[in-house]
Backbone as CSV, one residue per row, in Angstrom:
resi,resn,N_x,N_y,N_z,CA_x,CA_y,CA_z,C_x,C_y,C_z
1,UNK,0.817,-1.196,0.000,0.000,0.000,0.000,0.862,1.262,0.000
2,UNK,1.802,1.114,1.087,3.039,2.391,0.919,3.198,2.344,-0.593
3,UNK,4.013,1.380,-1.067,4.432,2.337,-2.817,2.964,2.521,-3.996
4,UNK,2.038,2.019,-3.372,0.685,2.810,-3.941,0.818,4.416,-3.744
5,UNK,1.158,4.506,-2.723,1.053,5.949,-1.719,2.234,7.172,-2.490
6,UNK,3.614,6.034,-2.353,4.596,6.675,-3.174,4.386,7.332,-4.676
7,UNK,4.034,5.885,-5.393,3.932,6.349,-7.022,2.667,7.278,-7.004
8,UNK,1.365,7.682,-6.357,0.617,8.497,-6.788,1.069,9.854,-6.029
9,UNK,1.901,10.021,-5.398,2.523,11.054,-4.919,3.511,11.873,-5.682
10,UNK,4.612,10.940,-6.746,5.217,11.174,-7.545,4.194,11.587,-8.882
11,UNK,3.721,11.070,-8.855,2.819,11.400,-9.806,1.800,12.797,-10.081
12,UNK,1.671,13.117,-8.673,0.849,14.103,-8.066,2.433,15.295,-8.612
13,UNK,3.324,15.280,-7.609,4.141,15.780,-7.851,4.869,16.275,-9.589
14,UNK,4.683,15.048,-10.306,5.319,15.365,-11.384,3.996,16.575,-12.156
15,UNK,2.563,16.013,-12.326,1.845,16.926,-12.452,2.074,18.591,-12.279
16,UNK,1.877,18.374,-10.869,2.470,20.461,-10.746,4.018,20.519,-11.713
17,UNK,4.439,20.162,-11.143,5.947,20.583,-11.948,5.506,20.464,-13.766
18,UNK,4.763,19.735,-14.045,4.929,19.679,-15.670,4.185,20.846,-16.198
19,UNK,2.920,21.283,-15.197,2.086,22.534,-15.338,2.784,23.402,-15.164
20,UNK,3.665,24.050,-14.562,3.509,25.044,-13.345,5.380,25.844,-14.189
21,UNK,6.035,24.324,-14.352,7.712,24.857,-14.710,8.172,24.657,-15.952
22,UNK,8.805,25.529,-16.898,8.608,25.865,-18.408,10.334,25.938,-18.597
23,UNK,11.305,25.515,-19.805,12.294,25.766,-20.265,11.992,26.910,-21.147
24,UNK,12.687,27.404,-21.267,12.735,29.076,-22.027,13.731,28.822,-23.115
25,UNK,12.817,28.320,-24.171,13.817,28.517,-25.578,13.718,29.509,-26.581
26,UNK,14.467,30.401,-27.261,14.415,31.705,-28.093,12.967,32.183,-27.558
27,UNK,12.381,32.833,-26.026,11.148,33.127,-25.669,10.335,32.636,-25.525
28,UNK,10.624,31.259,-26.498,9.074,30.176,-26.238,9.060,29.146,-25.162
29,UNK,8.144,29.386,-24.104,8.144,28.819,-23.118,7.509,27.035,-23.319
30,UNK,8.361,25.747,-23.191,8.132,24.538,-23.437,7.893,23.959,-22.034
31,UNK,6.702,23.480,-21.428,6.594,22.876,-20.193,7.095,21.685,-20.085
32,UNK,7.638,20.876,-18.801,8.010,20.449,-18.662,7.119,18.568,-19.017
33,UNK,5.987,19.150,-18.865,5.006,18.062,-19.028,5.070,18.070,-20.834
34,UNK,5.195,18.599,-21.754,5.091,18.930,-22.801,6.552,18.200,-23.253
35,UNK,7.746,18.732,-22.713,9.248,17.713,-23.091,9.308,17.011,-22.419
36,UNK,8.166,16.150,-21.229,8.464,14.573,-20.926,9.511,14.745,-19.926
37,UNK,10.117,15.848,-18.711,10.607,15.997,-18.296,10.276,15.745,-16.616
38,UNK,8.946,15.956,-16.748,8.396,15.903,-15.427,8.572,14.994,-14.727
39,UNK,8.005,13.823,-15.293,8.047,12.822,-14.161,9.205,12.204,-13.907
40,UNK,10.509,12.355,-14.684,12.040,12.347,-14.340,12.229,12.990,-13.144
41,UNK,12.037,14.622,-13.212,12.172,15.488,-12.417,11.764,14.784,-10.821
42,UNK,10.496,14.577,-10.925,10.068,14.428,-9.834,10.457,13.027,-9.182
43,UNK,10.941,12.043,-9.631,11.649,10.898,-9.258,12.606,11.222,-8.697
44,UNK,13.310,11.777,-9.264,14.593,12.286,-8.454,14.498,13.538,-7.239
45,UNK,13.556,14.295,-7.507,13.687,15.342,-6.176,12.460,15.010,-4.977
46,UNK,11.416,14.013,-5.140,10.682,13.247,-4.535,11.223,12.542,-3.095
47,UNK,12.518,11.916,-2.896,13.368,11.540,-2.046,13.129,12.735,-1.161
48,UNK,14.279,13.406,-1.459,14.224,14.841,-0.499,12.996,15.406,0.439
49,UNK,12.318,15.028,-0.635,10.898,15.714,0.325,10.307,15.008,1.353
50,UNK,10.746,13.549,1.296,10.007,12.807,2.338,11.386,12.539,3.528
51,UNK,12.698,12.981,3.225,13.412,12.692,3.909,13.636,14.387,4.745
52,UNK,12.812,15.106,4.517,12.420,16.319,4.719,14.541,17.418,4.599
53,UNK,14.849,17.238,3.604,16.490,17.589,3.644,16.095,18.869,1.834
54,UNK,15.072,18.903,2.029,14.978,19.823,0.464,16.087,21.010,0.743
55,UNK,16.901,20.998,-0.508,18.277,21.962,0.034,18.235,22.775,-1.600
56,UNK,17.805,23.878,-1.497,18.004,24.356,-3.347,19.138,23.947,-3.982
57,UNK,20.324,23.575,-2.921,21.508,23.032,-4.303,21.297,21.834,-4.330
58,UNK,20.680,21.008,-3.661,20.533,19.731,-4.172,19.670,20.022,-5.464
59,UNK,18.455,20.776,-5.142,17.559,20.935,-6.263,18.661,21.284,-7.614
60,UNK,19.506,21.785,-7.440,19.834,22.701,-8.684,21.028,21.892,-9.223
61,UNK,21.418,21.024,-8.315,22.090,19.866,-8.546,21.283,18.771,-9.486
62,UNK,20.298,17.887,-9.120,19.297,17.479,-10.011,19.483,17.907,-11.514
63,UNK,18.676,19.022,-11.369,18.631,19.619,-12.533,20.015,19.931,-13.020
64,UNK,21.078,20.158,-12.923,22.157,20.135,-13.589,22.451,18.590,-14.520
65,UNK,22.281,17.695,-13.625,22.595,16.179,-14.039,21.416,15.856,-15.233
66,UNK,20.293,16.581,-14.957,19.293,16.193,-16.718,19.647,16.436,-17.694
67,UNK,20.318,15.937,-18.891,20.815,15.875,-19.421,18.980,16.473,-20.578
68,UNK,19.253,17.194,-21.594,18.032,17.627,-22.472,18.632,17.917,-23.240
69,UNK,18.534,16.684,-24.848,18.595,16.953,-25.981,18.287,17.772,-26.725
70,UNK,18.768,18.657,-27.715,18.263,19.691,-28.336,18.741,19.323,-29.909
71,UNK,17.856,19.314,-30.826,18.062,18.983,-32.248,18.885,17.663,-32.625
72,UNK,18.804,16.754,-31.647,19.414,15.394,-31.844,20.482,15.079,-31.946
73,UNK,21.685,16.451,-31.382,23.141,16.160,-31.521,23.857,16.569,-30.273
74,UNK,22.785,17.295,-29.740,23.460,18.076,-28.527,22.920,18.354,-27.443
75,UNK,22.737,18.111,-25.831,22.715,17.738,-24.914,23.131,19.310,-23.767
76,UNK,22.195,19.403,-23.283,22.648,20.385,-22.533,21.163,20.623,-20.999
77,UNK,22.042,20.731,-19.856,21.555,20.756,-18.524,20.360,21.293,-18.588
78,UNK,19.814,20.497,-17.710,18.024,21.399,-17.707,17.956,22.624,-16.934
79,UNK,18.996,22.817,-15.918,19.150,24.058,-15.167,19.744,24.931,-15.930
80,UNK,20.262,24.857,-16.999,20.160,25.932,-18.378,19.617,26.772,-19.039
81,UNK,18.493,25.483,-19.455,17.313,26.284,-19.822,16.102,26.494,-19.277
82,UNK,16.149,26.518,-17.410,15.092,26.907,-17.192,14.980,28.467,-16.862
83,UNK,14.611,29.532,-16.520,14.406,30.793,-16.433,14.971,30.769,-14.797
84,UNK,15.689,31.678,-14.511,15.969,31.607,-13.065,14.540,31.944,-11.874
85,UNK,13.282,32.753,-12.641,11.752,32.960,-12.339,11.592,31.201,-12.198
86,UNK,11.835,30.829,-12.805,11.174,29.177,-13.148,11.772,28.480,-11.876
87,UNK,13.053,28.310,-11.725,13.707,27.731,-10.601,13.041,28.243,-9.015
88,UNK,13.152,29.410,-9.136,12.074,29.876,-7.996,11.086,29.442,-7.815
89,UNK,10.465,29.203,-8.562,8.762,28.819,-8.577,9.006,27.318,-8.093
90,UNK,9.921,26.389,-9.055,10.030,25.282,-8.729,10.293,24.720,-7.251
91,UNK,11.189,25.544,-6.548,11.534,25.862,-5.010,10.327,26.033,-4.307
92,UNK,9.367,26.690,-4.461,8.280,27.098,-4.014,7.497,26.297,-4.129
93,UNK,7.076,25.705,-5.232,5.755,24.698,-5.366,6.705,22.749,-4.459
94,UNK,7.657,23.350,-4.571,8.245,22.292,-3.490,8.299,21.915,-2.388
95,UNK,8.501,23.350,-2.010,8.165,23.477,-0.190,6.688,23.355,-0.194
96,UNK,5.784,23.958,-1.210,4.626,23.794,-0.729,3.895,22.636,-0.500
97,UNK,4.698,21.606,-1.607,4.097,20.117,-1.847,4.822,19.446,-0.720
98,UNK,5.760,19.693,0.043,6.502,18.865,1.184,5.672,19.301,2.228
99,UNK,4.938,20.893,2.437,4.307,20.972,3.642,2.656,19.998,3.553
100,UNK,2.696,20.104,2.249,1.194,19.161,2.099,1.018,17.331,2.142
101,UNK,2.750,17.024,2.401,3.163,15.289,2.545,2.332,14.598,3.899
């Protein structure tokens, strides 16, 4: 029943983040739910929240290690291209989803 509890939590989780947090390419904002990024995202920063240790450089750590293809030759960090507005938000809808665990 716990990893019932887990995966719809991650799931819950990847949701906001795929709504809510956008990569910023030449202005055009691509959500994260839209490049299939989300529920990566949230696998990996999901831990943290239940081990209650959410630390923004871990967060920004994460996101450094996502590796996001661009035109099929080249590879570059998701903490790149997200908007530094975006990273904030992401921080925020984090703490908010850890106070709601």
């Amino acid at each position: 029943m716990a990893n019932t509890n887990t995966t719809q939590a991650i799931e819950d989780l990847a949701a906001e983040i795929g709504e809510n947090i956008y990569i910023d390419v030449a202005k055009w904002h691509l959500y994260l739910r839209e490049a299939h990024l989300h529920t990566s995202l949230a696998e990996q920063i999901y831990p943290l929240l239940t081990a209650n240790s959410l630390e923004e450089d871990q967060v920004l750590q994460i996101l450094q290690n996502i590796p996001v293809k661009i035109g099929g030759r080249r590879e570059i960090p998701l903490a790149d291209l997200l908007p530094v507005q975006c990273q904030m938000n992401l921080m925020d809808l984090l703490e908010e989803f850890q106070r709601n665990l």
